[in-house]
DSSP file (Angstrom, degrees, kcal/mol; ACC not computed):
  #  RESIDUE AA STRUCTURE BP1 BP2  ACC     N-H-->O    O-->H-N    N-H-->O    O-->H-N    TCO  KAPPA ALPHA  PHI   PSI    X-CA   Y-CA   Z-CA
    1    1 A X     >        0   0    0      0, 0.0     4,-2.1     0, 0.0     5,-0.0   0.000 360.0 360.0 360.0 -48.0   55.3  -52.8  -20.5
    2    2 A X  H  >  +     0   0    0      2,-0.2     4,-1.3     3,-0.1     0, 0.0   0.624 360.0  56.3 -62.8  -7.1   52.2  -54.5  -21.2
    3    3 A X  H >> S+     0   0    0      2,-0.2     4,-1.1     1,-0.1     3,-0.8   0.995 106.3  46.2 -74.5 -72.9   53.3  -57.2  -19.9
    4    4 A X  H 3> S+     0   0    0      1,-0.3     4,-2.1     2,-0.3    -2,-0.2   0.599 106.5  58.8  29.9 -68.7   54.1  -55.7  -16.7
    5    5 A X  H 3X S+     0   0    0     -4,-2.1     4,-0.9     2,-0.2    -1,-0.3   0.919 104.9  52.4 -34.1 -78.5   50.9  -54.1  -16.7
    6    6 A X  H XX S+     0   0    0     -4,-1.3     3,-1.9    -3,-0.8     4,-1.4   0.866 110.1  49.5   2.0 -92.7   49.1  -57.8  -16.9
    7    7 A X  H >X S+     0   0    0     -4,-1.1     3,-2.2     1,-0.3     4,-0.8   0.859 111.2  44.1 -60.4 -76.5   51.1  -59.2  -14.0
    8    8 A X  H >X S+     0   0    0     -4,-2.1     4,-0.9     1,-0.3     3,-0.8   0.654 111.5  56.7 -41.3 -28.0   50.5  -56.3  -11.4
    9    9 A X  H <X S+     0   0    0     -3,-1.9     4,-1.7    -4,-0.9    -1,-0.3   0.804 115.7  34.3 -94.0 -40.6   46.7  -56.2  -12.4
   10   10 A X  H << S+     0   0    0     -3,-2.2     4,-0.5    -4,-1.4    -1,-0.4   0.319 114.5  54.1-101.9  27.6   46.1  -60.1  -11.6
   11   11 A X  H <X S+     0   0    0     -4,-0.8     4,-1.9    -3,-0.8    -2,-0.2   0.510 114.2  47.4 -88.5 -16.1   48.5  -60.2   -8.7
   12   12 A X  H  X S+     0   0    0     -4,-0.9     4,-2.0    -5,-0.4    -2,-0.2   0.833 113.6  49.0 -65.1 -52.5   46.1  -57.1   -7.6
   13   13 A X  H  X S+     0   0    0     -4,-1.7     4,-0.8     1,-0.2     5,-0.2   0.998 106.5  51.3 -63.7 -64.3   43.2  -59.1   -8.4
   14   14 A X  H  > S+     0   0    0     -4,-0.5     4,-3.6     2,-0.2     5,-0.5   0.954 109.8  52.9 -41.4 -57.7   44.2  -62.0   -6.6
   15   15 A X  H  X S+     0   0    0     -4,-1.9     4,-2.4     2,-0.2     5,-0.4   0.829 105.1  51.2  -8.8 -89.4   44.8  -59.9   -3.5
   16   16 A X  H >X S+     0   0    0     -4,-2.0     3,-2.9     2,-0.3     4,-0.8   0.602 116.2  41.8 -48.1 -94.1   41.9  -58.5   -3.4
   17   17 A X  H >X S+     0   0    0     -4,-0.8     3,-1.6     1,-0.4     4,-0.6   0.611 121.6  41.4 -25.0 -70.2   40.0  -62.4   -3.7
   18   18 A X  H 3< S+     0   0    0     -4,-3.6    -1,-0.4     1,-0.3     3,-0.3   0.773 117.8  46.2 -83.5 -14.4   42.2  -63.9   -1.5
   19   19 A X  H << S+     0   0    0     -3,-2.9   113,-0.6    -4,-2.4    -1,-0.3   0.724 120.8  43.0 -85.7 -28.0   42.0  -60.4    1.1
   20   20 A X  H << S+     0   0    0     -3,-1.6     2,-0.5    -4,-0.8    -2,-0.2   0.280  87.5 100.6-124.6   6.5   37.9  -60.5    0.6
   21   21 A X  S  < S-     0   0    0     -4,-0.6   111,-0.3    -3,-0.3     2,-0.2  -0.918  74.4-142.5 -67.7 124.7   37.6  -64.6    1.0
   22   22 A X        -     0   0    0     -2,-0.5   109,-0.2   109,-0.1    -2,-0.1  -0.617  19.6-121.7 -56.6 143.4   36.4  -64.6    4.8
   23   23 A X        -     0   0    0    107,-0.4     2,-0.6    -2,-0.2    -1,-0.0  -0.501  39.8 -82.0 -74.7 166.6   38.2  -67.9    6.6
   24   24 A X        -     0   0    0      1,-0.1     4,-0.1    -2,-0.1    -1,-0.1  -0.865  42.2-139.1 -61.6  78.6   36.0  -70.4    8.2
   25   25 A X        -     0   0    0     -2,-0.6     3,-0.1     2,-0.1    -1,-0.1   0.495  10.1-140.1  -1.2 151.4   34.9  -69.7   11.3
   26   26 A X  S    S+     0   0    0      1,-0.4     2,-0.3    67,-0.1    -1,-0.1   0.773 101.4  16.4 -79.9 -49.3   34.7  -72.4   14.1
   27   27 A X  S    S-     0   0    0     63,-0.1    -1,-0.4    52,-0.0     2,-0.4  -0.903  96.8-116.2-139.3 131.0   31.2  -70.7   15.2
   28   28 A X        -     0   0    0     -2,-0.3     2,-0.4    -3,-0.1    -4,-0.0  -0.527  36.1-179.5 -81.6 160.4   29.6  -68.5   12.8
   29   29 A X        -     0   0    0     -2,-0.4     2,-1.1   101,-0.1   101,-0.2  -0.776  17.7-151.6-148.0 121.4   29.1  -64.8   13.7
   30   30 A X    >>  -     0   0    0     -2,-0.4     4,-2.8     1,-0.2     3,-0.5  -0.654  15.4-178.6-114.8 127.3   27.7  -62.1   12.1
   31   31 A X  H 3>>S+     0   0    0     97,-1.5     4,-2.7    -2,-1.1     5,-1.3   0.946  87.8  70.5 -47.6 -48.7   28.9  -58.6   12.8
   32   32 A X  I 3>>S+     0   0    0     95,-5.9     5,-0.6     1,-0.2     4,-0.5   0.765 112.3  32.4 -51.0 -45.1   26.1  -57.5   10.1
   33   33 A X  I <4>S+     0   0    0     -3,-0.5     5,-2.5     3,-0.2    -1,-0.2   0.891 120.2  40.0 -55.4 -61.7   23.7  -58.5   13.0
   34   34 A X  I  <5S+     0   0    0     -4,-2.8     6,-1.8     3,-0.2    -3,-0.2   0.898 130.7  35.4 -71.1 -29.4   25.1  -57.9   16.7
   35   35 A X  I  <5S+     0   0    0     -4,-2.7     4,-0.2    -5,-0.4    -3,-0.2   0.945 130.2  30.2 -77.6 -63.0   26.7  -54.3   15.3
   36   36 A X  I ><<S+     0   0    0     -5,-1.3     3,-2.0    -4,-0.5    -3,-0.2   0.884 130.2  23.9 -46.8 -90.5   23.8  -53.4   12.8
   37   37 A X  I 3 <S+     0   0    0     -5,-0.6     2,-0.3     1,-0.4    -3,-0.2   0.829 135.4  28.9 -77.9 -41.6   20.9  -54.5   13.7
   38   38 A X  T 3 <S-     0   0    0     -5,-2.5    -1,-0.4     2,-0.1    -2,-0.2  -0.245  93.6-140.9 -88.8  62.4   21.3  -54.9   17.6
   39   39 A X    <   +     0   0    0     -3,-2.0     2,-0.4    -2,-0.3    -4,-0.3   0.303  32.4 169.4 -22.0 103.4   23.7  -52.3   17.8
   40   40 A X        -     0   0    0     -6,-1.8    -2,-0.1     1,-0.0    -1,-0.1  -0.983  33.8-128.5-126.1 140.8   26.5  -53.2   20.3
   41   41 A X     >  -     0   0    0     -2,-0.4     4,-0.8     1,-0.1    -3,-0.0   0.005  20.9-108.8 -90.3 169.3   29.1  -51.1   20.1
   42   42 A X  H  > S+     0   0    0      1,-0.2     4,-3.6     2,-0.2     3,-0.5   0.981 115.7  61.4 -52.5 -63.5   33.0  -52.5   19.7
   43   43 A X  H  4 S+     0   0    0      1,-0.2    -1,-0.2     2,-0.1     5,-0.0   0.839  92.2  72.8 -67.6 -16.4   34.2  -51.9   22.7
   44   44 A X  H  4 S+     0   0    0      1,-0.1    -1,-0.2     3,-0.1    -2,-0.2   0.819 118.1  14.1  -2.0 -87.2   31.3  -54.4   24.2
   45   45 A X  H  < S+     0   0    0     -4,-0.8     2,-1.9    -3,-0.5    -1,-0.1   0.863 128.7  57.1 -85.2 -50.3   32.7  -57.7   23.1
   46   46 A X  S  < S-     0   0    0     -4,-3.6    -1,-0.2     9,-0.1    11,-0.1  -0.502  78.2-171.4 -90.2  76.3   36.5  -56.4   22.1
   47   47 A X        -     0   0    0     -2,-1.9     9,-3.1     8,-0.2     2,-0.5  -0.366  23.5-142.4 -60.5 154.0   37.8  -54.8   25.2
   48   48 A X        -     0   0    0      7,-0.2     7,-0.1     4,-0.0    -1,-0.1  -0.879  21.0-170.6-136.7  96.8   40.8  -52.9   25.6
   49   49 A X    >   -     0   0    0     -2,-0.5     3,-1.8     5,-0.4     2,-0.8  -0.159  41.1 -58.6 -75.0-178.6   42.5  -53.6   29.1
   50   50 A X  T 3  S+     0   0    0      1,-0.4    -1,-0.1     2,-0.2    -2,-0.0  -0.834 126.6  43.7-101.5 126.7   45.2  -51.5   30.1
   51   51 A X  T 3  S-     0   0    0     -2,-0.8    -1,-0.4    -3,-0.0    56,-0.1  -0.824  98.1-146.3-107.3  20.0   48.1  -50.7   29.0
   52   52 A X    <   +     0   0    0     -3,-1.8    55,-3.3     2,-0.1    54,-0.7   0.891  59.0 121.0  61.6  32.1   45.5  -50.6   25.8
   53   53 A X        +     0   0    0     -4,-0.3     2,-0.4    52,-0.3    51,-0.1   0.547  69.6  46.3-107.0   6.4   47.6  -51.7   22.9
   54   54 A X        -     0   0    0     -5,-0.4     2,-0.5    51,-0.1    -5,-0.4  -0.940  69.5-141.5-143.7 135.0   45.5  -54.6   22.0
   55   55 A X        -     0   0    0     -2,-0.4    -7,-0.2    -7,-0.1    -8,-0.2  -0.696  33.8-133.1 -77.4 126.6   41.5  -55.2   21.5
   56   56 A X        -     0   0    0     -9,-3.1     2,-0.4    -2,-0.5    -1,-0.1  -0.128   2.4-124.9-106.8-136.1   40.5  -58.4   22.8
   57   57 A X        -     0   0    0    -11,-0.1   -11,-0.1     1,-0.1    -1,-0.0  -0.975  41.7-105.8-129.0 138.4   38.4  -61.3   21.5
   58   58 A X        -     0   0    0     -2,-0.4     2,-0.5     1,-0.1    32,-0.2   0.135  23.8-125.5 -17.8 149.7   35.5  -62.4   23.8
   59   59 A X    >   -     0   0    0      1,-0.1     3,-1.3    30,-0.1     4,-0.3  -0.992  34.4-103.1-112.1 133.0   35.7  -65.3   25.7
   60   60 A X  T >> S+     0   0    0     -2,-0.5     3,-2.5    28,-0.3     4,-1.3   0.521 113.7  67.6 -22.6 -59.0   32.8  -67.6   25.2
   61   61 A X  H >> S+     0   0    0      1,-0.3     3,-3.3     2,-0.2     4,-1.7   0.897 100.3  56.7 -49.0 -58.6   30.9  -66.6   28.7
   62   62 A X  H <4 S+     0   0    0     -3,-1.3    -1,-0.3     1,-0.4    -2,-0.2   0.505 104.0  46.4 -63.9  -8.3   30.3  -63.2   27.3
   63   63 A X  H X> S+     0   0    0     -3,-2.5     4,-2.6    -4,-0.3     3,-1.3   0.583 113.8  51.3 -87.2 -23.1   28.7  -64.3   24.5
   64   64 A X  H <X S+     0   0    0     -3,-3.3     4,-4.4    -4,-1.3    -2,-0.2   0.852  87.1  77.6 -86.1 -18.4   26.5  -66.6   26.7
   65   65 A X  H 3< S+     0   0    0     -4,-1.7    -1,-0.3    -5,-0.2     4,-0.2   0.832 117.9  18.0 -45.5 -18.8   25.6  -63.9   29.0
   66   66 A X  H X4 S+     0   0    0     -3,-1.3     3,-0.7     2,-0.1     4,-0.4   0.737 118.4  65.7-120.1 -34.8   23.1  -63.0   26.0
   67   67 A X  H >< S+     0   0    0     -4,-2.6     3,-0.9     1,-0.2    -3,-0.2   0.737  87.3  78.2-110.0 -30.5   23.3  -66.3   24.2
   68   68 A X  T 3< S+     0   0    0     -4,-4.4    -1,-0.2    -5,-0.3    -2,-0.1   0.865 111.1  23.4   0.4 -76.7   21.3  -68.1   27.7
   69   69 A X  T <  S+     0   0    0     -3,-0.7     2,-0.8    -4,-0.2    -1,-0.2   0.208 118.6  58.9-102.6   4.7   18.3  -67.0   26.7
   70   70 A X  S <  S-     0   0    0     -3,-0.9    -1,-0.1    -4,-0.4    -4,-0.0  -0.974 124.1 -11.6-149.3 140.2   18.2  -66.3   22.8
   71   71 A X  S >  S+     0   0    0     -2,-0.8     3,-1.4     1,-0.1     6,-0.3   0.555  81.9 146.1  63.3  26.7   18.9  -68.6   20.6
   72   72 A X  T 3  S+     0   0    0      1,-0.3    -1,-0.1     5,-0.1    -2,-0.1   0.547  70.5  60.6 -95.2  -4.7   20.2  -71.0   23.4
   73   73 A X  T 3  S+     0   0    0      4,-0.1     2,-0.3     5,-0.0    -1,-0.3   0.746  81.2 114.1 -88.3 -22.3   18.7  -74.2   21.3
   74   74 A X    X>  -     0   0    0     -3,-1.4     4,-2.4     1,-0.1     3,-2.2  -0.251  69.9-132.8 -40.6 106.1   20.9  -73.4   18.3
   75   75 A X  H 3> S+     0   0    0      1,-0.3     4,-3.3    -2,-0.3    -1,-0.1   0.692 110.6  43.8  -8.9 -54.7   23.8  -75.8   17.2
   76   76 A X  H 3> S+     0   0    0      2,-0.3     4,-1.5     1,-0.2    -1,-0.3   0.798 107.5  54.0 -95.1 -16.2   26.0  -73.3   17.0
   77   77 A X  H <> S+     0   0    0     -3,-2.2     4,-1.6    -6,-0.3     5,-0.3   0.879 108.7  59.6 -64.5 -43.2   25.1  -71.4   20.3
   78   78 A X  H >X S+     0   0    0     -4,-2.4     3,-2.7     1,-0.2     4,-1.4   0.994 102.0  49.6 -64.2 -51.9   25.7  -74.9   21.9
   79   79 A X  H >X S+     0   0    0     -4,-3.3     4,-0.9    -5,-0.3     3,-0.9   0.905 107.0  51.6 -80.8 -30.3   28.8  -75.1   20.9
   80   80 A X  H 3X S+     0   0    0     -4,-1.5     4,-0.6     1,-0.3    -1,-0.3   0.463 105.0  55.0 -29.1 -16.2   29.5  -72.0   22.1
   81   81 A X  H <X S+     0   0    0     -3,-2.7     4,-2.0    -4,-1.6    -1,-0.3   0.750 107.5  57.3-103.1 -27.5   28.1  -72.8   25.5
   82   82 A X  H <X S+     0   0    0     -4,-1.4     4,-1.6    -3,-0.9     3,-0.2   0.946 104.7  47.4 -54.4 -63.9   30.6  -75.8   25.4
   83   83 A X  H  <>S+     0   0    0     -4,-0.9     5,-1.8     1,-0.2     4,-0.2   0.664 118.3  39.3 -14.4 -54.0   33.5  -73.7   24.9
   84   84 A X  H ><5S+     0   0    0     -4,-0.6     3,-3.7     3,-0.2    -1,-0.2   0.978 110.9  59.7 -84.2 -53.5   32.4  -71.1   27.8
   85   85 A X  H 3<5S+     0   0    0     -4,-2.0    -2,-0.2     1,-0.3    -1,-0.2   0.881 117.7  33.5 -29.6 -69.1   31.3  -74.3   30.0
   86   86 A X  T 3<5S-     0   0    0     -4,-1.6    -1,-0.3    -5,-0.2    -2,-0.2   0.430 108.2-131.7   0.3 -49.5   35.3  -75.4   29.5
   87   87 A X  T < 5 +     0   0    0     -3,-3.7     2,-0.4    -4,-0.2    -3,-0.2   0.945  56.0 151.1 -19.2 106.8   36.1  -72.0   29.6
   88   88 A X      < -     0   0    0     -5,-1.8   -28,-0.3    -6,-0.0    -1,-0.2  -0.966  51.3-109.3-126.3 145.1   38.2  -72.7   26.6
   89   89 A X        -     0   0    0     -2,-0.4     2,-0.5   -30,-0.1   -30,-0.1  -0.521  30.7-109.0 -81.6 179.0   38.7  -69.9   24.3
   90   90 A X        -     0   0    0    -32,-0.2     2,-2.6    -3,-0.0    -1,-0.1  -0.914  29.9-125.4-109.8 105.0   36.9  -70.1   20.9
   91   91 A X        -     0   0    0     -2,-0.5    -2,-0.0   -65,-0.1     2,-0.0  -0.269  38.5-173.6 -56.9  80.1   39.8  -70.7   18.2
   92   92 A X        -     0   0    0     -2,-2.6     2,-0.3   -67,-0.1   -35,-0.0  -0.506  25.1-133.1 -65.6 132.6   38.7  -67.4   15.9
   93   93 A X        -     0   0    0      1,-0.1   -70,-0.1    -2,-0.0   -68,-0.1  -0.830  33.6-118.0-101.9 140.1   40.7  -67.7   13.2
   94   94 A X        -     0   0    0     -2,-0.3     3,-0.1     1,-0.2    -1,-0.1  -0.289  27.3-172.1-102.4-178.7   42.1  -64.0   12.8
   95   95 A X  S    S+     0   0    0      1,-0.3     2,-0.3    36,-0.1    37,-0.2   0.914  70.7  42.5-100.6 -41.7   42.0  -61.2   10.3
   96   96 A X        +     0   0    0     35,-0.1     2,-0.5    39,-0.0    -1,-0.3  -0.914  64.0 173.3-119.4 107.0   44.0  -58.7   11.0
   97   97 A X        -     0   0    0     -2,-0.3     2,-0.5    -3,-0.1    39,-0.1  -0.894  16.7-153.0-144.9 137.1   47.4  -59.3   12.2
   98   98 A X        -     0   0    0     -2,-0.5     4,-0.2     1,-0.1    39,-0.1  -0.538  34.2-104.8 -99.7 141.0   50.4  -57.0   12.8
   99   99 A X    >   -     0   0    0     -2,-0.5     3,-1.1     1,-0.2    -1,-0.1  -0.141  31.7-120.8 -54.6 149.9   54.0  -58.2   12.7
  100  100 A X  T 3  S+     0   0    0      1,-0.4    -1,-0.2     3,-0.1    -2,-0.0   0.761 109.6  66.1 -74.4 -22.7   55.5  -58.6   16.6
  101  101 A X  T 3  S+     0   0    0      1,-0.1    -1,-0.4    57,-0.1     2,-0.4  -0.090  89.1  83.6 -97.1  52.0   58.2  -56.0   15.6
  102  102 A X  S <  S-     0   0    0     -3,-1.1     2,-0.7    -4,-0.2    56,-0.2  -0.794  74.0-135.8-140.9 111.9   55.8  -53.3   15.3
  103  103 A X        +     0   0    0     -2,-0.4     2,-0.4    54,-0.3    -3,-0.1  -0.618  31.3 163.4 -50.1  95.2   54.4  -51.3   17.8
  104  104 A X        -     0   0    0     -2,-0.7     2,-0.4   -51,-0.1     3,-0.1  -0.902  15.8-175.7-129.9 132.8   50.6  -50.6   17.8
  105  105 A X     >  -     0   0    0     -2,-0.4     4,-0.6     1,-0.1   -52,-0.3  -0.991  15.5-165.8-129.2 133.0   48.5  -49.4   20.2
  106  106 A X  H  > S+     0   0    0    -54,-0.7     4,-3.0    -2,-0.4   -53,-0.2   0.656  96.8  58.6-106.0 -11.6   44.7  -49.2   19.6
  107  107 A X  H >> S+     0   0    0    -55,-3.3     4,-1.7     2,-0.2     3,-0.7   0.990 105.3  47.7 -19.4 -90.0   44.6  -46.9   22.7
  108  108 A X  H 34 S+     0   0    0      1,-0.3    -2,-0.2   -56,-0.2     6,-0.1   0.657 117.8  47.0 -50.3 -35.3   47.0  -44.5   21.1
  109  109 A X  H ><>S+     0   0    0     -4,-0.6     3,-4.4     1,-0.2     5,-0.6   0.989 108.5  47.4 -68.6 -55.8   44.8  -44.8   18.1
  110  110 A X  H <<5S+     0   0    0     -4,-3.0    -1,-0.2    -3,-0.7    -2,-0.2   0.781 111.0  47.8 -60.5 -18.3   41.6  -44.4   19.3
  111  111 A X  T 3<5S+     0   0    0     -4,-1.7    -1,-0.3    -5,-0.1    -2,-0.2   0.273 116.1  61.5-102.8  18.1   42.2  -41.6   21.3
  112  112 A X  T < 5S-     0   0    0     -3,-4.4    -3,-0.1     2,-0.8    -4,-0.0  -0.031 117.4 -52.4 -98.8-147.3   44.1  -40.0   18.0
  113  113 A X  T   5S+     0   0    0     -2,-0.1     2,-0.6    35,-0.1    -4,-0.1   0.563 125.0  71.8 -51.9 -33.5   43.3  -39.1   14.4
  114  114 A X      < +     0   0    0     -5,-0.6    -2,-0.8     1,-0.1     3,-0.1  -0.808  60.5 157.9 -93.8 117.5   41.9  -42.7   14.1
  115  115 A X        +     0   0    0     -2,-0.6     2,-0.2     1,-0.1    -1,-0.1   0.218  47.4  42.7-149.1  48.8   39.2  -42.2   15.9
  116  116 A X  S  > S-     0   0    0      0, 0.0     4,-0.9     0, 0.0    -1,-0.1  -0.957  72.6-124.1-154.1 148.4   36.8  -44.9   14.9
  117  117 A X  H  >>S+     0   0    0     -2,-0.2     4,-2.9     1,-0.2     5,-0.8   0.923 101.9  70.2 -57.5 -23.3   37.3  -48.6   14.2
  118  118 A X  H >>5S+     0   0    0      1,-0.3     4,-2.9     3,-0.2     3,-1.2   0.993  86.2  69.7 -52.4 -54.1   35.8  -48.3   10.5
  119  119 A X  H 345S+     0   0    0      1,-0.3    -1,-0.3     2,-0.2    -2,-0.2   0.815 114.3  20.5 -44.1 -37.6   38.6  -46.6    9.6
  120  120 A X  H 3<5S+     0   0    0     -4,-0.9    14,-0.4    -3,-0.4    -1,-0.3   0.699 135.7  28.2 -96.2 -16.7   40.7  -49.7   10.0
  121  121 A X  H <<5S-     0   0    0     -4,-2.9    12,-0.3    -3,-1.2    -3,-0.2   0.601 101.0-133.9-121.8 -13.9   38.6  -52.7    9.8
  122  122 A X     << -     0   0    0     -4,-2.9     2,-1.4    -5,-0.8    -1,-0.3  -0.485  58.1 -16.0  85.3-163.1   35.7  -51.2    7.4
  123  123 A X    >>  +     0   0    0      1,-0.2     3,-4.3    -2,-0.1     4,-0.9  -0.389  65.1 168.7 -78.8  50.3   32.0  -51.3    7.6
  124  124 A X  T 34 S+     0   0    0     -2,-1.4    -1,-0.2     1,-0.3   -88,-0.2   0.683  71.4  61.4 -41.8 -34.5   31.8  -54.0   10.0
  125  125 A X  T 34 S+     0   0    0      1,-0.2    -1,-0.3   -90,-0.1   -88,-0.1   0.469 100.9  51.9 -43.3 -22.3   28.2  -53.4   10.5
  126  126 A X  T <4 S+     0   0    0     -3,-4.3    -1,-0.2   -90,-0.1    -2,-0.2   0.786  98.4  78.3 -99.0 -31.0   27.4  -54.2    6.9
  127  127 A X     <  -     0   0    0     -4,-0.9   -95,-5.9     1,-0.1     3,-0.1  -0.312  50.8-166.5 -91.2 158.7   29.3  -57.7    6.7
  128  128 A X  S    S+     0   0    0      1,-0.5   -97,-1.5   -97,-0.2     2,-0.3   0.813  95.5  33.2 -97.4 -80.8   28.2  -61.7    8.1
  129  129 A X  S    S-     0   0    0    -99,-0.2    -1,-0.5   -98,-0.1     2,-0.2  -0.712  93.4-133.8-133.9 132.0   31.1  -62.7    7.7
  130  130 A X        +     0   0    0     -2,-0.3  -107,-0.4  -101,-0.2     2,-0.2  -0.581  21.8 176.9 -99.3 164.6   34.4  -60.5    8.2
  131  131 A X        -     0   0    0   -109,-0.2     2,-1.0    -2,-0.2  -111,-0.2  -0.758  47.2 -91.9-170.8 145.9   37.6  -60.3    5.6
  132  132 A X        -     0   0    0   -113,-0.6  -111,-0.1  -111,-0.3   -11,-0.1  -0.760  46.0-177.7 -79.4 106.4   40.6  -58.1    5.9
  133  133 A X        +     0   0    0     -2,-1.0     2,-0.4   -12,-0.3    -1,-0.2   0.707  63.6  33.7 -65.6 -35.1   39.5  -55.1    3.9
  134  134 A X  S    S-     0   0    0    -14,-0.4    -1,-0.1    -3,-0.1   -14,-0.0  -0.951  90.3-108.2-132.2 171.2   42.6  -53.0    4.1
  135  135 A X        -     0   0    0     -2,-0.4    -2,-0.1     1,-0.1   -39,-0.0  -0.307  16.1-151.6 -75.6 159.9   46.0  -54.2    4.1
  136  136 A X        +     0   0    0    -39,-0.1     2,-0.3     4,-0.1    -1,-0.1  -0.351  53.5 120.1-126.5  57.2   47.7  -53.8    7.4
  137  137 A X  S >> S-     0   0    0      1,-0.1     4,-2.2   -39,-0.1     3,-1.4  -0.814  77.9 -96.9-116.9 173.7   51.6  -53.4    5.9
  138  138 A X  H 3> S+     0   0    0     -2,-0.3     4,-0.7     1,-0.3     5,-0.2   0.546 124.7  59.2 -64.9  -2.3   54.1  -50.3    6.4
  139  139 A X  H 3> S+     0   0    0      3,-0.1     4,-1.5     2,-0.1    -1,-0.3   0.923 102.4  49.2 -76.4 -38.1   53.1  -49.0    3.1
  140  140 A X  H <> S+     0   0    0     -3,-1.4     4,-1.6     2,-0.2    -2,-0.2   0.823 117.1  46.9 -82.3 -42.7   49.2  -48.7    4.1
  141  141 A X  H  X S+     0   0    0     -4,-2.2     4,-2.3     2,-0.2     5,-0.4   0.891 102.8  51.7 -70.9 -40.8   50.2  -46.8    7.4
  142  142 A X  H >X S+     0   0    0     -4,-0.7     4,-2.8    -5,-0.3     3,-1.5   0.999 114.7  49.2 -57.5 -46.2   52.5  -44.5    6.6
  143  143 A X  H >X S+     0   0    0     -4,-1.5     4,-2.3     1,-0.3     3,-1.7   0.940 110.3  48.2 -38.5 -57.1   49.9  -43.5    4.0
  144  144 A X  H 3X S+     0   0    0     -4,-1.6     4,-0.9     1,-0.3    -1,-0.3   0.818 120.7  40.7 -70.9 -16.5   47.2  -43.5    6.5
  145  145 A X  H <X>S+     0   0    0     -4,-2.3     5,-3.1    -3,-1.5     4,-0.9   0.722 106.4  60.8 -85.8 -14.9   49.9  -41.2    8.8
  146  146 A X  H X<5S+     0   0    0     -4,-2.8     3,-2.1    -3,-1.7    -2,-0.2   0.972 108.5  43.1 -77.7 -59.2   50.8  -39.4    6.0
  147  147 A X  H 3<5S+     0   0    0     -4,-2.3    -2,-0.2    -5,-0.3    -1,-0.2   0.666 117.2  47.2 -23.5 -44.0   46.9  -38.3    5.8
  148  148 A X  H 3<5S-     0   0    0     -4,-0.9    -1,-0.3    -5,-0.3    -2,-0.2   0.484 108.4-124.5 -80.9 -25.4   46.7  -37.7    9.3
  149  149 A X  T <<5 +     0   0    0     -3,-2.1     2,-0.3    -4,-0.9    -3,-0.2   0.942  56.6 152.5  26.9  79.2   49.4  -36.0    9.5
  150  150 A X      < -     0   0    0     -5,-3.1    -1,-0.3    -8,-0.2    -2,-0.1  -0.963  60.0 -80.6-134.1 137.5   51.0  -38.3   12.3
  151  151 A X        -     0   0    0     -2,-0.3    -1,-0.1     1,-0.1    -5,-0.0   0.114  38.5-175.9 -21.7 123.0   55.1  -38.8   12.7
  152  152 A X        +     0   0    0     -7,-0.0     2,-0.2     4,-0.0    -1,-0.1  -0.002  39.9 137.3-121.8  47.3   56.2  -41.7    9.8
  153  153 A X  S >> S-     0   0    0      1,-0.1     4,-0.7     3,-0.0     3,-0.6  -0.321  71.5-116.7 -63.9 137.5   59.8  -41.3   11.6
  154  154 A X  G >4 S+     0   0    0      1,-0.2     3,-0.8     2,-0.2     4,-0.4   0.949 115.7  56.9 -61.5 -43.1   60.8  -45.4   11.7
  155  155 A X  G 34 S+     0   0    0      2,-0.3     5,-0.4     1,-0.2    -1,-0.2   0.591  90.0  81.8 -83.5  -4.2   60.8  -45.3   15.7
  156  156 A X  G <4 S+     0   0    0     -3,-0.6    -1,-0.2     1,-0.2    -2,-0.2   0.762 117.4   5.1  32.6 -87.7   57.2  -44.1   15.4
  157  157 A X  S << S+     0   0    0     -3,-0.8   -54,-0.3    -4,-0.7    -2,-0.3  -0.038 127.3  50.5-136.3  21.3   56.4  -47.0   15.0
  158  158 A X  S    S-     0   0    0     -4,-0.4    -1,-0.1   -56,-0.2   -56,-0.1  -0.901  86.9 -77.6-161.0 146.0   59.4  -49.7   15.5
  159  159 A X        -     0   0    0     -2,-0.2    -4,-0.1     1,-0.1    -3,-0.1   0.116  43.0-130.4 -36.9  98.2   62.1  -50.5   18.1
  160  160 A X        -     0   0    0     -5,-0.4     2,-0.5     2,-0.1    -1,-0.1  -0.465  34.6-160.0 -49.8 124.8   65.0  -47.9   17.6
  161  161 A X              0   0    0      1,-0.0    -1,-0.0     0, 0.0     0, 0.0  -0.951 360.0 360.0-110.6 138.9   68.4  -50.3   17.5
  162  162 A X              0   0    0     -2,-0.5    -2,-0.1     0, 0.0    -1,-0.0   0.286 360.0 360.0-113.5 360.0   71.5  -49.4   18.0
């Protein structure tokens, strides 16, 4: 049993390290700054066209609309003005990613029970550099539905097959 015990506790531990390593950026960016301290809001940079199931990542001119004039001598804002120059997207290595047979909408969310991004992504405002804080697998959601008291019926949230 103690053995047992052991295992789960460092395969827990490990998680959590390898879930709270941030990847390496191509460009740095720190949330803790454009969110904190200048507050800009989410939907700002990550827009959510319609039909609204997915947020999306900037493309380099929208960070240069602001990035012109501030900071515009910086290394890493030049390379960012190559990118946009290009227009090439900026390879962001991601955080958060949901398996292709699951249906998610961040519409559906946001205008639900979820009805801020902390809930899913954390204190983005507080971090430089961002890490998957909570797990994003069918155990973590039904919980978070279970809470919510939102459907955890299987077509809910995945293709009904016959």
């Amino acid at each position: 049993m103690r053995t047992v015990v052991l295992v789960l506790g460092l395969a827990m531990a490990a998680w959590i390290l390898v879930a709270q390593t941030p990847p390496e950026q191509p460009i740095p960016y720190s949330h803790k700054h454009h969110v904190g301290t200048v507050k800009l809001q989410c939907k700002f940079c990550h827009e959510n066209k319609e039909p609204g199931e997915l947020m999306g990542i900037p493309a380099a001119g929208k960070c240069m609309g602001c990035h012109k004039s501030i900071k515009a001598d910086s290394p890493h804002i030049q390379r960012l003005a190559g990118f946009a120059e290009s227009n090439r997207p900026v390879p962001w290595k991601r955080i958060y990613q949901i398996p292709a047979y699951v249906f998610f909408s961040h519409q559906t969310h946001l205008q639900g029970a979820v009805n801020k991004c902390a809930d899913c992504h954390g204190a983005v405002e507080t971090r430089d550099a961002l890490f998957k804080e909570f797990p994003t697998n069918m155990g973590s959601c039904m919980e978070c539905h279970q809470k919510k008291k939102v459907s955890n019926d299987c077509t809910f949230c995945h293709e009904q097959r016959n």
